[in-house]
C-alpha positions as CSV (number, residue, x, y, z in Angstrom):
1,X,-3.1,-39.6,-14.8
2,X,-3.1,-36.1,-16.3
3,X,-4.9,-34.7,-13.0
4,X,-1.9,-36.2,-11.1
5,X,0.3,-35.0,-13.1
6,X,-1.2,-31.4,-13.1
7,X,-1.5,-31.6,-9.8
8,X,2.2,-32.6,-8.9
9,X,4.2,-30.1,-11.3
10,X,2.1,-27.2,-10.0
11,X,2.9,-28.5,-6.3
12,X,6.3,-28.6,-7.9
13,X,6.3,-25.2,-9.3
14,X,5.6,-23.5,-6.3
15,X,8.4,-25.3,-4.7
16,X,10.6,-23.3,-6.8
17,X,8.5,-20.3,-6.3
18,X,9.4,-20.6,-2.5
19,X,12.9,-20.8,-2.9
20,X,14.5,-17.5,-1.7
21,X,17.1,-17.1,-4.5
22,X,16.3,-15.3,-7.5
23,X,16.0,-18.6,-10.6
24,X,18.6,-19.1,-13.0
25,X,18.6,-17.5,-16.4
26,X,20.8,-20.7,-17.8
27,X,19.6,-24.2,-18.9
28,X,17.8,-26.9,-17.2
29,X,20.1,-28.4,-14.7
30,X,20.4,-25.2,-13.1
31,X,16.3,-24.8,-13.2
32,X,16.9,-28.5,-11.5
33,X,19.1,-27.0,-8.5
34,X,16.4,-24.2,-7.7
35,X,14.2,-26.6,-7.6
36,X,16.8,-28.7,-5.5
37,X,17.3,-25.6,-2.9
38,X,13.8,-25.3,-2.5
39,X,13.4,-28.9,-1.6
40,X,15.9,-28.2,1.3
41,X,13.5,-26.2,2.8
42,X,10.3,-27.4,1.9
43,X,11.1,-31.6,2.6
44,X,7.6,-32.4,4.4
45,X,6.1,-31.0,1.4
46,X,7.5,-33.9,-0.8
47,X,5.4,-36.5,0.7
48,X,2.1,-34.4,-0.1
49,X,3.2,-34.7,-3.4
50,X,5.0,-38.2,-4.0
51,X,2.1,-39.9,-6.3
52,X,2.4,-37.0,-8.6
53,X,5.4,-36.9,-9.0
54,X,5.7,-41.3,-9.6
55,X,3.2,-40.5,-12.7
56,X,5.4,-37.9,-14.2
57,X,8.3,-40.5,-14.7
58,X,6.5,-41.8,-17.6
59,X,8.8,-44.2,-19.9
60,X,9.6,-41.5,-22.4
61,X,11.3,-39.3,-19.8
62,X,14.2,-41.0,-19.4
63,X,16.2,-40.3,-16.7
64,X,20.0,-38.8,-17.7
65,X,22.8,-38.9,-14.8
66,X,23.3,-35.1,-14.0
67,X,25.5,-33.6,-10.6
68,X,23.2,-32.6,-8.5
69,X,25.1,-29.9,-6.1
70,X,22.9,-31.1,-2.4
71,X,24.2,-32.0,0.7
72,X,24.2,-35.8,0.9
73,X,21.5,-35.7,3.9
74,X,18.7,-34.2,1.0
75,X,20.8,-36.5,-1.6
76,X,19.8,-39.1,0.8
77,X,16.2,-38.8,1.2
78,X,15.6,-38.0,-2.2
79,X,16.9,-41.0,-2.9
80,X,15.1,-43.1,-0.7
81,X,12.2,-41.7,-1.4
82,X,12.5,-42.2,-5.3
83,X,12.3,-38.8,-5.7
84,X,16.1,-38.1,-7.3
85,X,14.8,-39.9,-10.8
86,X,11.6,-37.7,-10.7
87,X,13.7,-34.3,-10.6
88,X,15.9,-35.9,-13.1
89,X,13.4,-36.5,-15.1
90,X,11.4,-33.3,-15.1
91,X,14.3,-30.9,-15.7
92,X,15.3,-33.0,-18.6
93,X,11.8,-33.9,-20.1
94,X,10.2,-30.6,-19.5
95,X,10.8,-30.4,-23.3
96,X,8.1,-33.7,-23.5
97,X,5.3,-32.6,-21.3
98,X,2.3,-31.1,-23.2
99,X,2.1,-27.7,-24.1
100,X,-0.8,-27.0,-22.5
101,X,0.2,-28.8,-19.1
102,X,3.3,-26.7,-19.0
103,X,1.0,-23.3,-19.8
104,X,-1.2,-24.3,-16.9
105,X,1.6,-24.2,-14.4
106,X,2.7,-21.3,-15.4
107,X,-0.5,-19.5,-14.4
108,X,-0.6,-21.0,-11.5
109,X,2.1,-18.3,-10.5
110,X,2.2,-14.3,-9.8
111,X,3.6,-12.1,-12.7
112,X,7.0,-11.5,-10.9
113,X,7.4,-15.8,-10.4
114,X,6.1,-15.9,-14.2
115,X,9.0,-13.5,-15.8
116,X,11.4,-15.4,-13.5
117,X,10.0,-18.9,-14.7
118,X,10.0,-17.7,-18.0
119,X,13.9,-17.5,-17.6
120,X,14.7,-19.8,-16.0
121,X,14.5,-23.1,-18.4
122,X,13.8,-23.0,-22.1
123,X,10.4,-25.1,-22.0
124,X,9.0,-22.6,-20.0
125,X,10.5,-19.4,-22.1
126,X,8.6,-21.1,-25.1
127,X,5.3,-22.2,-23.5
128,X,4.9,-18.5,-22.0
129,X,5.9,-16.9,-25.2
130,X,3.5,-19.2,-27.4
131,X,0.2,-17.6,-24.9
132,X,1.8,-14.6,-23.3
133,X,-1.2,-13.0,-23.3
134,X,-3.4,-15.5,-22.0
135,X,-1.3,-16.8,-19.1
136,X,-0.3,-13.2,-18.3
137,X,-4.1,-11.7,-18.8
138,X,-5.5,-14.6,-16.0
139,X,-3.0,-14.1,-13.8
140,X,-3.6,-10.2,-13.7
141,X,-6.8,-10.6,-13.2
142,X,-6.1,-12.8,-10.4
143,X,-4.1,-10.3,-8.5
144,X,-5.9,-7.2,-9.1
145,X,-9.8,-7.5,-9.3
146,X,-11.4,-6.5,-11.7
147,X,-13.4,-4.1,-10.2
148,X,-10.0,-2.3,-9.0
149,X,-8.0,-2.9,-12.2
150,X,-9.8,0.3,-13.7
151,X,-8.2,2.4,-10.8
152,X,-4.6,0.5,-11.2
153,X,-4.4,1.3,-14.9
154,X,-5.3,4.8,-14.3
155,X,-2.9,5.6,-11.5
156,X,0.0,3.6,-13.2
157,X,-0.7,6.5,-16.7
158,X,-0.6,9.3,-14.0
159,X,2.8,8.8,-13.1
160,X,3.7,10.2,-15.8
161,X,2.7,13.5,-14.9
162,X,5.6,14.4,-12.7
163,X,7.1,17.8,-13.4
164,X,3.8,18.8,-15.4
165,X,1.8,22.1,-15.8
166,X,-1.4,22.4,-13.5
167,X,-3.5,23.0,-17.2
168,X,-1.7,19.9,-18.0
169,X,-2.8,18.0,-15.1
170,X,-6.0,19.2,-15.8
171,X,-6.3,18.1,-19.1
172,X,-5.2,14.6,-17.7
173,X,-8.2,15.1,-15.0
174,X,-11.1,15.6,-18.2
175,X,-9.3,12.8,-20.1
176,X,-9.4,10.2,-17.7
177,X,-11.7,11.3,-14.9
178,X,-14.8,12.4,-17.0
179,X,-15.7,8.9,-17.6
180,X,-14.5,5.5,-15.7
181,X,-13.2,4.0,-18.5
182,X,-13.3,-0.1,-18.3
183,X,-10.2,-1.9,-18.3
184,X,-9.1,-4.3,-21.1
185,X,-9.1,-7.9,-21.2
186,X,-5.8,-8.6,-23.0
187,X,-2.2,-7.7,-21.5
188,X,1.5,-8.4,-22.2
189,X,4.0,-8.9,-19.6
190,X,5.7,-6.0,-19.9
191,X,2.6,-3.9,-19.3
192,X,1.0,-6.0,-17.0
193,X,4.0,-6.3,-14.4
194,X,4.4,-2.6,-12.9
195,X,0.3,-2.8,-12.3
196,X,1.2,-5.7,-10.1
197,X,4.3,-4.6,-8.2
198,X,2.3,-1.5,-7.4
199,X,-0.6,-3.4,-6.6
200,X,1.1,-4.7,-3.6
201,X,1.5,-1.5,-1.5
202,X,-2.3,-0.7,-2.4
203,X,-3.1,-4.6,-1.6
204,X,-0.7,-4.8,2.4
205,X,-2.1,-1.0,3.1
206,X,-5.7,-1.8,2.4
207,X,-5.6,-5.1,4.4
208,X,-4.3,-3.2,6.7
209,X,-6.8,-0.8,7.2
210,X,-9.9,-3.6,6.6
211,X,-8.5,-5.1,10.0
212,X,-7.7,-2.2,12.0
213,X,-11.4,-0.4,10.8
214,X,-13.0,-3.6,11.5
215,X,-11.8,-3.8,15.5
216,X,-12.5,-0.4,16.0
217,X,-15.9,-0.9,15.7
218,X,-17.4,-2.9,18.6
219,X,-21.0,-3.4,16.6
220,X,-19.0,-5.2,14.1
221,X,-18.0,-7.9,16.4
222,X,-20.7,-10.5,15.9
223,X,-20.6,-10.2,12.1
224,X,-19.1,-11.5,9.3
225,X,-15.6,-11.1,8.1
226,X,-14.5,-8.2,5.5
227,X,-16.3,-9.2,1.8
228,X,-14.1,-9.4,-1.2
229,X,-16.6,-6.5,-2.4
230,X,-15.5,-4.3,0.7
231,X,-11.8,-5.0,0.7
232,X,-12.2,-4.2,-3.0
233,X,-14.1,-0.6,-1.8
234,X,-10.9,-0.1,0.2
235,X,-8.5,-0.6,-2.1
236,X,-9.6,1.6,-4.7
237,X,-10.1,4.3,-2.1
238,X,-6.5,3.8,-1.5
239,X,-5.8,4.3,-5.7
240,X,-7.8,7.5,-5.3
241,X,-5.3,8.6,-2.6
242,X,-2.0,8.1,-4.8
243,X,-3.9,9.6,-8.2
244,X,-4.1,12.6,-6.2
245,X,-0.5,12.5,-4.6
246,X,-0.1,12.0,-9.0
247,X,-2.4,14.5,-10.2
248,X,-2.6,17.3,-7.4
249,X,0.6,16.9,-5.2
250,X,1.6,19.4,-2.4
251,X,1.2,23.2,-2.0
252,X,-1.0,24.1,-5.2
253,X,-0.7,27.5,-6.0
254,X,-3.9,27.5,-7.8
255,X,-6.2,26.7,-4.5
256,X,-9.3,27.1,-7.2
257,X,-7.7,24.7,-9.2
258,X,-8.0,21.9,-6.8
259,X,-11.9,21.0,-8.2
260,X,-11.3,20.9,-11.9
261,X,-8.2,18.8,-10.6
262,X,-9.3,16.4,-8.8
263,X,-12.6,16.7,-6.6
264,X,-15.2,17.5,-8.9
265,X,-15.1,14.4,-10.1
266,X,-15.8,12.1,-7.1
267,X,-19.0,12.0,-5.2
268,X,-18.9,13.5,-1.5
269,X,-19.2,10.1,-0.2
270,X,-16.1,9.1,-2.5
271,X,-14.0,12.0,-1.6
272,X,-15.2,11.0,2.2
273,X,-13.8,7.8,1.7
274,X,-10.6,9.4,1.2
275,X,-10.6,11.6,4.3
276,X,-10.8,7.8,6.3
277,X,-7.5,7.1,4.3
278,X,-5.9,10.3,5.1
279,X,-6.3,9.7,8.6
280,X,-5.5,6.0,8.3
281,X,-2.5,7.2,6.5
282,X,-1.6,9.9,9.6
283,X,-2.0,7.3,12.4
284,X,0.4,5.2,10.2
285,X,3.2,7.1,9.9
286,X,3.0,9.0,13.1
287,X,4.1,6.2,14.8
288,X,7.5,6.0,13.3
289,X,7.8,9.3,13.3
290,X,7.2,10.1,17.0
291,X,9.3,7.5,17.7
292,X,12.3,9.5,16.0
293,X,10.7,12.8,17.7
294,X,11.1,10.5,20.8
295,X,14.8,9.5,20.5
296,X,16.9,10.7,18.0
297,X,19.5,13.3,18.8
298,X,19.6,15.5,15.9
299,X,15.9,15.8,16.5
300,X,15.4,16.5,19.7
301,X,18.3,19.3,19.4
302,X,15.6,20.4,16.4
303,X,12.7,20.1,18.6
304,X,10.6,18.3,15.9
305,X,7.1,18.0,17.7
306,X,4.8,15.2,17.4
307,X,2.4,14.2,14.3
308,X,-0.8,14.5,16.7
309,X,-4.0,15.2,14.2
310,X,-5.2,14.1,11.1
311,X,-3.8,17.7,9.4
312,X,-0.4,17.3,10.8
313,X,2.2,19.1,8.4
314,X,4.8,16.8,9.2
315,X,2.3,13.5,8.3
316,X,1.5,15.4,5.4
317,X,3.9,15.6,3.9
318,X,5.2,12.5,4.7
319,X,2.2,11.0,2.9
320,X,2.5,13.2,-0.2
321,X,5.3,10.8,-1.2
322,X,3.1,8.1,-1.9
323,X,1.9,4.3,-0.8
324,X,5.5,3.3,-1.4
325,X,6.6,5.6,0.5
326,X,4.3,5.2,2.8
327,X,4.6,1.2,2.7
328,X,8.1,1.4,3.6
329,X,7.8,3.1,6.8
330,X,4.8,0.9,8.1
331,X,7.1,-2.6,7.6
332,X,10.0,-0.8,8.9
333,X,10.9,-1.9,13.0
334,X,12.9,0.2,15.3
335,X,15.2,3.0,15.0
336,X,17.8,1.8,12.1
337,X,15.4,0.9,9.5
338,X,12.7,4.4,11.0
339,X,15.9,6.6,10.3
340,X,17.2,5.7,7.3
341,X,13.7,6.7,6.0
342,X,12.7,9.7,7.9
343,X,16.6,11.6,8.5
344,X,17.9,13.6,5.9
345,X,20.9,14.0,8.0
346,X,22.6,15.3,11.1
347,X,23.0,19.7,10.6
348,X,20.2,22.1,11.5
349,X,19.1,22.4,7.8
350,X,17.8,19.0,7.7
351,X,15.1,19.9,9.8
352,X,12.1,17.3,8.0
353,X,9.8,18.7,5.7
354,X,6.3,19.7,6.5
355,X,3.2,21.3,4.5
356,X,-0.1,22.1,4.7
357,X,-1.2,22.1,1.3
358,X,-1.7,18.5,0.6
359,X,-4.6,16.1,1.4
360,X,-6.6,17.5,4.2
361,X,-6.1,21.2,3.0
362,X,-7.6,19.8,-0.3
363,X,-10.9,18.3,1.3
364,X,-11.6,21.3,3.4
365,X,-11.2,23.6,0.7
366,X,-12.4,22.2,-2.3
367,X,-14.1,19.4,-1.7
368,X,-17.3,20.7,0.5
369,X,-19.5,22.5,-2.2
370,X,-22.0,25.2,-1.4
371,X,-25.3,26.3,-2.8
372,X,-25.6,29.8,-3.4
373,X,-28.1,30.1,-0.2
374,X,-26.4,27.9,2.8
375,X,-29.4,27.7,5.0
376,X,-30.6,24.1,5.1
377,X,-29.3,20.8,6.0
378,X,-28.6,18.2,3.9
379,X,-32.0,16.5,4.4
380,X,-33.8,19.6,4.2
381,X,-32.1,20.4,0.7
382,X,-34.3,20.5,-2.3
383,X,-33.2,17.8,-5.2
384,X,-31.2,20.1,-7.4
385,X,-29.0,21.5,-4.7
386,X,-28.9,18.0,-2.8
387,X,-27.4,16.6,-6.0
388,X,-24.9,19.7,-6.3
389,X,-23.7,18.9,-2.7
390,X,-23.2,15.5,-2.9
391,X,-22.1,15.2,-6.6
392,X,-21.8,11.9,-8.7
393,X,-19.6,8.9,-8.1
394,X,-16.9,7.7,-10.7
395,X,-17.6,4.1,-9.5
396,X,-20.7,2.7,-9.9
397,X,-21.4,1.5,-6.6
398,X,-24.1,-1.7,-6.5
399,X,-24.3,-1.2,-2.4
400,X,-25.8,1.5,-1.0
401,X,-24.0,1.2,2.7
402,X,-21.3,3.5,1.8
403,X,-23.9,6.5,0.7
404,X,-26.7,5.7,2.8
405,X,-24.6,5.9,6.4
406,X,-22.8,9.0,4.5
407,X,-26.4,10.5,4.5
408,X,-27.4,9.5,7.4
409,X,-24.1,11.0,9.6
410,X,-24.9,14.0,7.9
411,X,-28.7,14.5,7.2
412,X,-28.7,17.3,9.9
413,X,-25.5,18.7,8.9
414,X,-25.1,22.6,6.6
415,X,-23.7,22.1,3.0
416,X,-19.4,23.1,3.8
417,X,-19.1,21.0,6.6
418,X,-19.8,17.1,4.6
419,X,-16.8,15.9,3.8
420,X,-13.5,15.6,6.0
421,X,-15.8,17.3,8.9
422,X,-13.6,17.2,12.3
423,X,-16.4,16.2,14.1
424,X,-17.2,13.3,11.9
425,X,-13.3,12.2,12.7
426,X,-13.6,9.5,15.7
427,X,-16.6,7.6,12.7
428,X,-13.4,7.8,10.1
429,X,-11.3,5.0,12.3
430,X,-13.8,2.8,11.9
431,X,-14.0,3.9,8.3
432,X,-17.7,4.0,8.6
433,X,-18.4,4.8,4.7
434,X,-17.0,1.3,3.2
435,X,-18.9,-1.2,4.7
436,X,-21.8,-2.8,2.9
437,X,-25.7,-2.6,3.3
438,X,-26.0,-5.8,5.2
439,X,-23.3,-5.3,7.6
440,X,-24.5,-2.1,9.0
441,X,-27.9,-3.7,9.0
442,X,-26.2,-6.8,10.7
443,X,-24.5,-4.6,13.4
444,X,-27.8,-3.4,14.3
445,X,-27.5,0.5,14.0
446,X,-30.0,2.0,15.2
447,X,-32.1,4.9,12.9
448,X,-31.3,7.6,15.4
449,X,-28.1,9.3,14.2
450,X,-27.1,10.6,18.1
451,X,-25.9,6.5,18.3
452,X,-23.1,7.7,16.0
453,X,-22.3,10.9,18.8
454,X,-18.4,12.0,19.0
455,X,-17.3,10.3,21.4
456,X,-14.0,11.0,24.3
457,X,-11.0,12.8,22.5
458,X,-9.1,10.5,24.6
459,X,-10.1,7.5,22.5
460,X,-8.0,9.3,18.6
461,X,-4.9,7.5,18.6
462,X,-3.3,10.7,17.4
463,X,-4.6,13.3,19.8
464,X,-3.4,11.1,22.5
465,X,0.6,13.0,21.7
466,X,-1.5,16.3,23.4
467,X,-1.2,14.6,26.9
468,X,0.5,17.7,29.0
469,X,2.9,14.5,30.6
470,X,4.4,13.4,27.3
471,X,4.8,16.5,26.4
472,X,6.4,17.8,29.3
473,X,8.6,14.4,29.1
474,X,9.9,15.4,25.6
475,X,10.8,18.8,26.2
476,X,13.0,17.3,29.1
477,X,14.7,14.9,26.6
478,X,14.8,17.5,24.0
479,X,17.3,19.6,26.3
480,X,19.5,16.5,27.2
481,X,19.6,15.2,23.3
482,X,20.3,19.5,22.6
483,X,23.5,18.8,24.8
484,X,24.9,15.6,23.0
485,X,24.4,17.4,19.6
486,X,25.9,20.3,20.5
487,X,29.1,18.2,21.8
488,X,28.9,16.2,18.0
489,X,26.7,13.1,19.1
490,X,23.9,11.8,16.9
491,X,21.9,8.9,16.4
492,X,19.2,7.1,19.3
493,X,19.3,8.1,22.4
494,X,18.0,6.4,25.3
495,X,17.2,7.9,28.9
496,X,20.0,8.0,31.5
497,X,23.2,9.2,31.3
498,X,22.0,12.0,28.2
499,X,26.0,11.9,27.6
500,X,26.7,7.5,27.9
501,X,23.7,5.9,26.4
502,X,23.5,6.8,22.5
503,X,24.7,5.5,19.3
504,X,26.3,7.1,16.1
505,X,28.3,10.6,15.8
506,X,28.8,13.1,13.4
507,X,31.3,16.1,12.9
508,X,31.5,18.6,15.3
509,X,29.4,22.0,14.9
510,X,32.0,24.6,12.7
511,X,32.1,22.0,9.9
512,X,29.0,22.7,8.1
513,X,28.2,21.4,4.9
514,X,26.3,23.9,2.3
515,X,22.9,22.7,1.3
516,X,23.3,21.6,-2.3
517,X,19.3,21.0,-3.9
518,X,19.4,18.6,-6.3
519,X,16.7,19.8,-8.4
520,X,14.3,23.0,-8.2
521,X,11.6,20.9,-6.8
522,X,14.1,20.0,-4.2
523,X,15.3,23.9,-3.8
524,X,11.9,24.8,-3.5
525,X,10.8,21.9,-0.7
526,X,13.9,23.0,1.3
527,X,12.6,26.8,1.4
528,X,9.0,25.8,2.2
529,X,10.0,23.9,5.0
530,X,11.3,26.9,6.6
């Protein structure tokens, strides 16, 4: 009986979890009509759960005549089914279920479902508070893993550093950098939640990246699918990437700066890693923003050109702004939601940002360490230099795929050239440096590094925006968007008439507006971006 009963209010639970409006903050008939609204859309659900629910109507759970606000069709069936006493019952006898049966459902949810639960009928708001820490800790560590949580924690503290002093920064870096410091077992809601709701741009942009890297490489094919331990690799690659949108940021003054920073704390395979996301990253948002180069007016009368490398100033600085950022534009579709992302409006000074001083100017300058005589190869290096090359890792990693394929790209390769090398670029899609042991073994790789050669430049997605006939097409539409701009048209345009077929207008030219920053970071973007 208690298994069923488990069973069914957890079934129940996420029934209400499903429901698409936000859950009362009031008493328990109202917890009863989100329930109510989820049953709506959920009703071949019921069934699954119909013997759990019978054993929760238990004698001391009396069911109490309440107005239930349902059309009569789902008034109907719930009645027929003898499922209207059962709802009764459980909003009114939540208050009579066990303690600990009540805390179990609760961590059956996600921290966002929990804090809404939690208000959303009193017998929840007091099991939750009685074992906050325990229902919240579980669940935590069921969203983020626990070999990831480290990284969360330690990106979630560097936001704080925005607006801070490069020696301050720096200080952050020895702090918390030095030393992978292991994350704690205990947390409360209220510090657990923004590592969750951050977690899930790190969580859709990793997964995203598993699959694409995964299909790119045809040796994978006949293996297994992505291990929790890789997709873990992944994500805290992708952690690195916004500590040092955090930490480091765009156009550092201090270019010697940029080790004690950030890079000298990461082996080469690590900050390797991170070149794969950077040009992950790139292909990502190029494609919303080409799209806009493609057909918006005000940017074709700018003659925006195409994001169409992995160093892009455009794409950089479009991914400086972080995974949400970053996030947003990959789920966006079309030319509404691509615009009201990307524009910054429809005058000549708001011309999209661009800077080379980010990610990829990072790698290649401070990430490639030298010995103080250049002359041999990476296999050829003695063991002191070898380990000033190649640095040590902040993670511990168990597998040796990541470092071993690392060496093995490389092992005829000078000391400069070993991280974020442009030759190494068409082995970054397939984000050759994650993948474990046994699935490069499984692939069947053979020892002869010549098997990973560079191959066509016709096959980077990116590079593919060089083709002499696009670009010859967009300078063509670039002179018929110039026209409807200069007669006060802006928005999409489509080809044909250059003067019928586009949407949206703004004031005609004489009516500028002044550019008014609305900070000194802004001020200062504005000028760099000329």
């Amino acid at each position: 009986m208690a298994k069923s009963v488990t069973n069914a209010s957890k079934r129940l639970l996420q029934l209400q979890v499903q429901s698409q409006h936000r859950p009362p903050t009031s008493a328990c008939p109202d917890c009863l009509d989100w329930v109510c609204r989820a049953v709506r859309r959920t009703k071949a659900l019921l069934l699954d759960i119909l013997p759990g629910l019978t054993a929760l109507a238990l004698p001391h759970l009396r069911p109490t005549p309440v107005s239930i606000p349902i059309s009569p069709d789902i008034h109907q069936y719930l009645k027929q089914t003898h499922l209207l006493d059962c709802f009764r019952s459980l909003a009114y006898g939540m208050d009579s279920l066990p303690l600990e049966l009540v805390q179990r459902i609760l961590t059956c949810l996600d921290l966002d479902s929990l804090r809404h639960a939690a208000l959303s009928c009193r017998a929840f708001l007091n099991s939750f508070k009685s074992a906050e820490v325990l229902i919240t800790s579980e669940i935590l560590l069921r969203q983020i893993d626990a070999s990831v949580l480290p990284e969360a924690i330690l990106v979630n503290e560097s936001f704080r550093l925005h607006n801070t002093s490069i020696d301050q920064r720096i200080q952050f870096s020895q702090n918390h950098l030095s030393k992978r410091i292991p994350a704690s077992s205990r947390w409360r809601l209220v510090d657990a939640l923004p590592l969750a709701r951050f977690h899930q741009f790190v969580d859709y942009l990793a997964s995203s990246f598993v699959t694409e890297a995964f299909d790119k490489q045809p040796q994978f094919s006949g293996t297994a699918a992505p291990s929790q331990v890789e997709i873990c690799r992944f994500q805290r690659a992708f952690y690195r990437f916004q500590l040092y949108c955090n930490v480091v940021g765009r156009d550092v003054s201090d270019e010697g700066a940029l080790g004690a920073l950030f890079f000298d704390y990461f082996a080469a395979w690590e900050n390797e890693q991170l070149a794969c996301v950077n040009d992950y990253l790139m292909r990502l948002v190029a494609k919303p923003f080409n799209h806009m180069v493609d057909y918006d007016v005000t940017w074709g009368y700018m003659k925006i050109p195409y994001i169409n490398a992995h160093y892009s100033e455009y794409g950089q600085y479009l991914i400086s702004e972080g995974l949400e950022k970053i996030y947003k534009l990959s789920t966006g579709s079309g030319y509404d939601d691509y615009h009201d992302i990307l524009s910054s409006g429809e005058e000549r000074i708001d011309e999209p940002l661009a800077t080379r001083g980010f990610l990829n100017y990072g790698l290649q300058r401070a990430a490639n360490k030298e010995p103080i005589i250049a002359i041999d190869t990476l296999a050829e290096l003695d063991e002191d230099d070898r380990q000033y090359v190649t640095g040590s890792p902040f993670y511990d990693e168990p597998d040796l795929g990541p470092v071993s394929i690392w060496e093995w790209v490389h092992q005829d390769v000078l000391p400069g050239h070993l991280v974020a090398n442009f030759r190494v670029r068409q082995h970054r899609q397939w984000a050759y440096v994650f993948w474990d042991c046994s699935r490069l073994e499984d692939a069947s790789f053979p020892a002869d590094p010549n098997c990973l050669a560079e191959g066509p430049v016709t096959e980077l997605e990116l590079e593919q925006y060089n083709d002499p006939e696009r670009l010859a097409r967009l300078r063509a539409t670039q002179r018929a968007r110039t026209e409807i701009w200069n007669l006060g048209g802006s928005g999409s345009w489509s080809e044909g008439d250059p003067i019928t077929f586009y949407k949206g207008s703004r004031d005609l030219r004489g009516q500028l507006r002044p550019y008014k920053p609305q900070s000194l970071e802004s001020a200062k973007q504005f000028l760099l971006g000329f």
